[in-house]
C-alpha positions as CSV (number, residue, x, y, z in Angstrom):
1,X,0.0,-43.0,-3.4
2,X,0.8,-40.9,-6.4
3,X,4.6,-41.5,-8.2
4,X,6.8,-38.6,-8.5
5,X,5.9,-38.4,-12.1
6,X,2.4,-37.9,-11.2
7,X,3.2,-35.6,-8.6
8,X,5.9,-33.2,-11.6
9,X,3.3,-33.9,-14.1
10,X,0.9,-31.8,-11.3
11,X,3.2,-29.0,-11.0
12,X,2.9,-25.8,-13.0
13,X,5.6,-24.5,-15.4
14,X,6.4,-21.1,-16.9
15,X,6.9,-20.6,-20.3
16,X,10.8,-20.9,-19.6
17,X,10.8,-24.2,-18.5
18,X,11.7,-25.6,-21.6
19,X,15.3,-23.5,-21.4
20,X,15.9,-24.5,-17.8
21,X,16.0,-27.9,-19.0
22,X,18.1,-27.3,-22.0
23,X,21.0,-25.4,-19.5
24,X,20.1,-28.8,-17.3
25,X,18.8,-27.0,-14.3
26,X,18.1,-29.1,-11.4
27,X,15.1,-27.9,-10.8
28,X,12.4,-28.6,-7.6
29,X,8.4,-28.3,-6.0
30,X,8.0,-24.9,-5.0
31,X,4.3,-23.2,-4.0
32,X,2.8,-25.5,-6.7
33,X,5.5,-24.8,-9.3
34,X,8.7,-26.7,-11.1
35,X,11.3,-24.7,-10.9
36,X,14.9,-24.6,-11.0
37,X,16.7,-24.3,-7.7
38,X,20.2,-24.3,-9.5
39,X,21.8,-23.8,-12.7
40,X,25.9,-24.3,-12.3
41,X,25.9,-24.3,-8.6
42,X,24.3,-21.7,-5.9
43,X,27.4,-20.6,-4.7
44,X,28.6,-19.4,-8.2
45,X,25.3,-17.8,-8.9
46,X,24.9,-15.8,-5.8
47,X,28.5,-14.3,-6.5
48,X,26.9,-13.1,-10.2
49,X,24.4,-11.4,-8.7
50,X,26.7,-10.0,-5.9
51,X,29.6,-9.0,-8.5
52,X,27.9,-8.7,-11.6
53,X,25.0,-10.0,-13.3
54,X,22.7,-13.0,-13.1
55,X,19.1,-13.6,-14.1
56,X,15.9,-15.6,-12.7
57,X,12.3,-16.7,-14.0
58,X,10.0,-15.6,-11.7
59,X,6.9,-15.8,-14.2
60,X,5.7,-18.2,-11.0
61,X,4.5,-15.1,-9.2
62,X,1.2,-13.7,-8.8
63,X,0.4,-10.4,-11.7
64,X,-2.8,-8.4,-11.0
65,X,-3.7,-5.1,-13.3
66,X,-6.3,-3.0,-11.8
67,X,-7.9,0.2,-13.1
68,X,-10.6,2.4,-11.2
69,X,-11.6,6.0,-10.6
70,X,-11.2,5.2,-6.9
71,X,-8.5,2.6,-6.6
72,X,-5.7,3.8,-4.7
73,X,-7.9,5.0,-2.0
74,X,-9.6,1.0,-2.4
75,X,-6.6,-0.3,-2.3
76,X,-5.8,1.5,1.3
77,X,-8.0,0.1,2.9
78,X,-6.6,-3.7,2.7
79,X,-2.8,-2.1,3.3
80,X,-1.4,-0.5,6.7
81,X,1.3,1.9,3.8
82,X,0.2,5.0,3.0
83,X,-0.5,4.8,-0.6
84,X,-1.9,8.1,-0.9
85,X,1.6,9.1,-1.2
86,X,2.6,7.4,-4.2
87,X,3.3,9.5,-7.8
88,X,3.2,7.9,-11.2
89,X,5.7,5.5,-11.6
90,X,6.7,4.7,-8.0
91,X,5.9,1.8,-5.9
92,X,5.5,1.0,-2.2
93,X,6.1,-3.1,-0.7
94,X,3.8,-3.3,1.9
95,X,1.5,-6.3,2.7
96,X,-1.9,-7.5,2.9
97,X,-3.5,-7.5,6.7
98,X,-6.4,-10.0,8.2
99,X,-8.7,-8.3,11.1
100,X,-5.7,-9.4,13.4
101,X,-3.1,-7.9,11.6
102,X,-1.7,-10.9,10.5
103,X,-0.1,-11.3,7.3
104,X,-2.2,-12.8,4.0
105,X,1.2,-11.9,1.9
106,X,4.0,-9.3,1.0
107,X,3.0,-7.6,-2.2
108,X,4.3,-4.6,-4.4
109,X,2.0,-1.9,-5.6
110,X,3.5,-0.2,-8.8
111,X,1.2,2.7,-9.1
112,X,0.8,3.7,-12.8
113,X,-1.0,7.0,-12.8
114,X,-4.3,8.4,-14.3
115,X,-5.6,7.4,-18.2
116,X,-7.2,10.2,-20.1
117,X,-10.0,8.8,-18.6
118,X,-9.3,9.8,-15.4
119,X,-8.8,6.4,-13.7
120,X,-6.0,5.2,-11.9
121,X,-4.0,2.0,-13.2
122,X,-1.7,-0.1,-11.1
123,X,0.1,-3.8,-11.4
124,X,0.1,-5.8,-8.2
125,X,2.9,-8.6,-7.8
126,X,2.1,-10.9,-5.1
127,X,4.1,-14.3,-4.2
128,X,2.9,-17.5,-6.0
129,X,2.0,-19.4,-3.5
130,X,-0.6,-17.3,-2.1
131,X,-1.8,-16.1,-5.9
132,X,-5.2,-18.0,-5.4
133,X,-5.5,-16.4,-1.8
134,X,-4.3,-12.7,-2.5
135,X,-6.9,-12.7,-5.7
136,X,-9.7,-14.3,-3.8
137,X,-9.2,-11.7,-0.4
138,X,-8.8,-8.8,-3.2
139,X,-12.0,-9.9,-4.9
140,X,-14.3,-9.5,-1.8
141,X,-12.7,-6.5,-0.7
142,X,-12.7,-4.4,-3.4
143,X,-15.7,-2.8,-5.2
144,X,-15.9,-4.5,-8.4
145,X,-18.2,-1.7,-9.6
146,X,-15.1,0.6,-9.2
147,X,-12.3,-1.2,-9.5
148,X,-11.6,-3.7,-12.7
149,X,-9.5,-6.3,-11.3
150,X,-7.8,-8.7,-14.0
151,X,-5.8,-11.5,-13.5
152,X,-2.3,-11.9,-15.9
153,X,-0.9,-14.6,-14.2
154,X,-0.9,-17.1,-16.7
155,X,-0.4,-14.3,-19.6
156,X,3.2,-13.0,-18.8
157,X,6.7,-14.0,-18.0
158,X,8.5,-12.3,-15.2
159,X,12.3,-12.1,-15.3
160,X,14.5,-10.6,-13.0
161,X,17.8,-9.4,-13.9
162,X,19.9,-8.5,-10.6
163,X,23.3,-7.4,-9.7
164,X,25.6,-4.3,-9.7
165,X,25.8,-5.1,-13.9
166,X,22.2,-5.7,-14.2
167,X,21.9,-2.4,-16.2
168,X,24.6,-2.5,-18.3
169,X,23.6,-6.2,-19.8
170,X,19.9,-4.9,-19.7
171,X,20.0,-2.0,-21.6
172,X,21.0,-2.5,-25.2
173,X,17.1,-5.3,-25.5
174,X,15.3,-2.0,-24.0
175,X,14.7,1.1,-26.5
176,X,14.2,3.2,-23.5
177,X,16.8,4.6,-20.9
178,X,16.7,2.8,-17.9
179,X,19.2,5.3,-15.7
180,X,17.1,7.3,-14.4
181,X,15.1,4.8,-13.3
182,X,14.8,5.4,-9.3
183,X,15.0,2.4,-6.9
184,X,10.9,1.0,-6.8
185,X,10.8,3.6,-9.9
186,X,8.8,1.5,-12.8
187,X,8.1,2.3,-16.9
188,X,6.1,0.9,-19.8
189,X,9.2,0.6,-21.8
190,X,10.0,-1.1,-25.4
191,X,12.2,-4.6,-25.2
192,X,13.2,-6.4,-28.1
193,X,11.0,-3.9,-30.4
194,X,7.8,-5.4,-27.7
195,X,5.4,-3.3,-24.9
196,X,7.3,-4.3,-21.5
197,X,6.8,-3.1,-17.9
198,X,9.9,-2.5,-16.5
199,X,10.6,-2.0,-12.8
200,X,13.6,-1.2,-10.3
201,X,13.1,-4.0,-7.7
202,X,13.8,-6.9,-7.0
203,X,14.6,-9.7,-3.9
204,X,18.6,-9.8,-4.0
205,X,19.7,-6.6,-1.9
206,X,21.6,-5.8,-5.2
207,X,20.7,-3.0,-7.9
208,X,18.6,-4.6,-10.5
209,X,15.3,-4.8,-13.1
210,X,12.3,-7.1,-13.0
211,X,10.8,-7.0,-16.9
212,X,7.4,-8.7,-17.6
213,X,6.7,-9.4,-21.3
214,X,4.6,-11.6,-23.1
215,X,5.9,-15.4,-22.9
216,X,7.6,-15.2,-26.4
217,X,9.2,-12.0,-26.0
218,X,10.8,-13.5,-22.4
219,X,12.1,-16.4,-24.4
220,X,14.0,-14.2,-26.7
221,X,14.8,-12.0,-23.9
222,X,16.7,-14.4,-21.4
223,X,18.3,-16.0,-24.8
224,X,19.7,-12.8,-25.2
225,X,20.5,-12.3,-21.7
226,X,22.0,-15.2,-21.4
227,X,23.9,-15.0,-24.9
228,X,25.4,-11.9,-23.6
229,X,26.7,-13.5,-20.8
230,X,24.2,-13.1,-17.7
231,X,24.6,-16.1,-15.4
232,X,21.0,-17.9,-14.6
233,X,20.1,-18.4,-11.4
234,X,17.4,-20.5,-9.5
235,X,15.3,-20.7,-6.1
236,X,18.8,-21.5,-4.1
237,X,20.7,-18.5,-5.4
238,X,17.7,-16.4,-4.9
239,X,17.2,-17.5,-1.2
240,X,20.7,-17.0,0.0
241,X,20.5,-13.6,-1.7
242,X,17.6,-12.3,0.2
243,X,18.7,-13.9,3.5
244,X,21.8,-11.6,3.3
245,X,19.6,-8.6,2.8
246,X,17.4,-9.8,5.6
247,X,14.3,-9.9,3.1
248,X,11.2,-12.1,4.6
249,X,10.1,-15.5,3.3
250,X,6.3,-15.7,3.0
251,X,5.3,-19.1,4.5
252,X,8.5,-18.9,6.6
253,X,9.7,-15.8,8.1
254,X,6.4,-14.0,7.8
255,X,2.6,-15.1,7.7
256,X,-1.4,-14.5,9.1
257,X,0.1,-15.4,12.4
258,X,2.9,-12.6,12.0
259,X,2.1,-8.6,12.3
260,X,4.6,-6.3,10.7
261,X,5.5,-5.3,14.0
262,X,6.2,-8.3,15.0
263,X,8.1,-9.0,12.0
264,X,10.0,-5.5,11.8
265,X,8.6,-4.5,9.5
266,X,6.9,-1.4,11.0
267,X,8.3,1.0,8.4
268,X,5.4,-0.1,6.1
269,X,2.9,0.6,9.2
270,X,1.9,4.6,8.3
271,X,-1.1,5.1,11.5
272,X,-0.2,8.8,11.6
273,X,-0.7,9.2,7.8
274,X,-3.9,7.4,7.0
275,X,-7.3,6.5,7.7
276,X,-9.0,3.1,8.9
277,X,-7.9,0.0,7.7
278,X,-7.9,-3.7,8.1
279,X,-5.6,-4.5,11.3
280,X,-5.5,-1.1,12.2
281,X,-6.6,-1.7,15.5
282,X,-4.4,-4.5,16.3
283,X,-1.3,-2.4,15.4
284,X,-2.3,0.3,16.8
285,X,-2.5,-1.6,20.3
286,X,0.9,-3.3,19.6
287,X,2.5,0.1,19.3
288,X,1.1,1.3,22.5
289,X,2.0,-1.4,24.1
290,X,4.8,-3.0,22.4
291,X,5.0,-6.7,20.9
292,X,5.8,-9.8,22.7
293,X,8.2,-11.1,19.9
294,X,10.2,-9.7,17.1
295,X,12.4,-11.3,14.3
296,X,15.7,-10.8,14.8
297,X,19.1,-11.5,13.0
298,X,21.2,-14.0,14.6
299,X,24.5,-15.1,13.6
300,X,26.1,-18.4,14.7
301,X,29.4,-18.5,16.9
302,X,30.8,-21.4,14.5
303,X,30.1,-23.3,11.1
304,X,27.1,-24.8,12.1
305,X,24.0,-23.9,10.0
306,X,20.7,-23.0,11.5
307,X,17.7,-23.9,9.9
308,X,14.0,-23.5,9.7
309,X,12.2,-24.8,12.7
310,X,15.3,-25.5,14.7
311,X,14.8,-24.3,18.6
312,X,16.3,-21.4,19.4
313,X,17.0,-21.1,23.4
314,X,18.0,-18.9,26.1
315,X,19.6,-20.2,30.1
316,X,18.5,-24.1,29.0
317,X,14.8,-22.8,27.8
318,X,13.0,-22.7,24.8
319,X,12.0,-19.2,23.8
320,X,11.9,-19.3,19.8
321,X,12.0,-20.6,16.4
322,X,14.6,-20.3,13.7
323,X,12.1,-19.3,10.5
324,X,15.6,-18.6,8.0
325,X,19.1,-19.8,7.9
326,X,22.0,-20.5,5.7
327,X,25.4,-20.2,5.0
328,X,25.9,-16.5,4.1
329,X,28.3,-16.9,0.6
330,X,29.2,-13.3,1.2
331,X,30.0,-13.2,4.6
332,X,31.2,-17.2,5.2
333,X,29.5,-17.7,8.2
334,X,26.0,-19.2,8.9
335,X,23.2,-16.9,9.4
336,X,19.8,-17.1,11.1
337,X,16.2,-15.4,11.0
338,X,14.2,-16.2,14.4
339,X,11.3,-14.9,16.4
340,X,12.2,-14.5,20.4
341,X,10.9,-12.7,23.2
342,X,11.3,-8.8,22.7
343,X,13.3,-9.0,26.1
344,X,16.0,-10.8,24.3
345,X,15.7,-9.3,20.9
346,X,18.3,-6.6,21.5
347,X,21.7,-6.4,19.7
348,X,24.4,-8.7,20.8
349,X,21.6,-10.7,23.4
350,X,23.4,-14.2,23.3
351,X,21.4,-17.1,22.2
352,X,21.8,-20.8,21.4
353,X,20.0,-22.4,18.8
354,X,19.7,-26.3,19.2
355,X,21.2,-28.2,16.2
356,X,20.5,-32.2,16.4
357,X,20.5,-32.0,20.1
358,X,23.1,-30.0,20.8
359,X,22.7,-26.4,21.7
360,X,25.5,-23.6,19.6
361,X,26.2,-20.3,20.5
362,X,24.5,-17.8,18.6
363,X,24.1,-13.8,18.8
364,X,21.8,-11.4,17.8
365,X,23.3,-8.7,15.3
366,X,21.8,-5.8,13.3
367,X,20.1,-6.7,9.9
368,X,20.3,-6.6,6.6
369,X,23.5,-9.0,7.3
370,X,24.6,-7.6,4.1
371,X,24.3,-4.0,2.9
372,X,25.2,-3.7,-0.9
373,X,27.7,-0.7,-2.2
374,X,25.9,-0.7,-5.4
375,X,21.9,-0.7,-4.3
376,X,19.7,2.5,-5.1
377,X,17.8,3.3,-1.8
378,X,14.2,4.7,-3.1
């Protein structure tokens, strides 16, 4: 059996390691990667983000360029979005479908426009785990005679800088303006006197920039970030975060077994819009005849925490599965991602999820659990 410094020595590291260990980050295993989970404390770095300004390394995640005369229309065939629709400098999140509709990964395509060439660019960011998987499925479906696929995985860090302050702490390392920047609005901009890609996203709920740079020019930049006062923030801050703004989990609230339909996510399914495409028939059957299960929100009657893979039941029976849960920061109570049977999915259905035996009181509310006053809508 391997020791656990066989196992860390195993684990990949971004170019900012080094400075997580320096602000003594505990750090953790995640999707093949040591990373920090927490800096000073998850609760302190979710309210940053929330109030003001905090900072994470996310160089972890996948980065694919591609370039082709014909790629956004390549590209829509692997995709249930519309990207037809998308102008130069806008993106659309949508996700990669398998022949049943289920989910290889969530994925944002930043479409970059035409060269003088005539071909269209774009930068793909898909989740780390499934970097191997997303490159491999892209690779057989695309038409490497029209589309030049390279990977930059390895080649760039990836920092997010997130909050209602992001901007203002962001700014003065970027030589271009970043205000009228549009929510999933993206630039080739200048930071720290260095070629940057610059985009309006991010997995918080909050107003905020994710900036990839070369590796040296992301060491100066969180230095700088963090000089100026940006609190840095790891895996835990990052989770509660998105669980308030209801955002999916690959791996836990959404995967190949999991349509968008199922997984409410039907606002990324455009059928009347677009042509053929991989799982189109499967969704196109779901929405005639409705799903079986959705995702819902859930929210616990009490202070006791549901968690992934706890049972969630309904009259003394099983009916689902907690995929997300935590104790909401913002809100103070605990707060719950589950699949269930679409008859019990409405608003206000009363559930009980089953906590070490016991069953607790929980109900189904309306998601995002936490809107933000400050977040661009695109």
């Amino acid at each position: 059996m391997a020791n656990q410094e066989e196992i860390t020595l195993s684990l990949s590291r971004t170019p900012l390691y080094s400075l997580a260990q320096e602000l003594k980050a505990r750090l953790t295993s995640f999707g093949g990667w040591e990373m920090p989970v927490q800096f000073a404390g998850i609760s302190r770095e979710h309210e940053a983000v929330r109030n003001a300004a905090g900072m994470f390394d996310i160089s972890h995640m996948g980065k694919f360029t591609l370039q082709g005369k014909d790629l956004v229309s390549q590209l829509q065939r692997l995709v249930p979005s519309d990207l037809s629709r998308l102008q130069q400098g806008t993106a659309q999140y949508t996700v990669l479908l398998n022949p049943q509709a289920g989910i290889i990964d969530d994925i944002i395509f930043y479409y970059q426009g035409e060269d003088a060439t005539g071909e269209q660019r774009g930068v793909l960011i898909v989740n780390a785990a499934t970097t191997a998987k997303d490159k491999t499925w892209l690779l057989q479906h695309l038409n490497p005679d029209e589309v030049k696929f390279q990977d930059i995985s390895s080649k760039k860090v990836l920092i997010a800088v997130q909050g209602p302050k992001a901007i203002r702490y962001l700014q003065p390392l970027v030589q271009e303006d970043l205000a009228p920047i549009q929510a999933f609005g993206h630039i080739e901009a200048t930071v720290l006197g260095k070629p940057a890609f610059i985009a309006r996203t991010g997995y918080t709920g909050e107003d905020g920039f994710e900036v990839m740079v070369e590796p040296d020019v992301g060491i100066q930049l969180w230095q700088s970030l963090l000089h100026a006062g940006v609190t840095p923030c790891g895996l835990g801050a990052r989770d509660t975060l998105r669980l308030e703004a209801a955002m999916a989990l690959y791996g836990q609230d959404i995967d190949d077994t999991t349509t968008p339909l199922e997984a409410g996510l039907g606002w990324l399914v455009h059928l009347d819009t677009k042509g053929d495409f991989i799982g189109r028939e499967i969704l196109e059957q779901q929405k005639s005849a409705g799903v079986q299960r959705r995702l819902v929100g859930l929210q616990m009657q009490g202070r006791n925490i549901a968690r992934h893979g706890y049972q969630v039941r309904s009259t003394g029976a099983v009916v689902g599965e907690v995929t997300s849960g935590t104790l909401s920061p913002t809100l103070s109570y605990p707060i719950a991602l589950a699949y269930v049977p679409t008859q019990l999915a409405s608003v206000d259905q009363q559930l009980e999820v089953e906590i070490r035996g016991k069953a607790y009181s929980a109900v189904v509310v309306k998601r995002p659990f936490y809107r933000s006053k400050n977040r661009l809508t695109n």
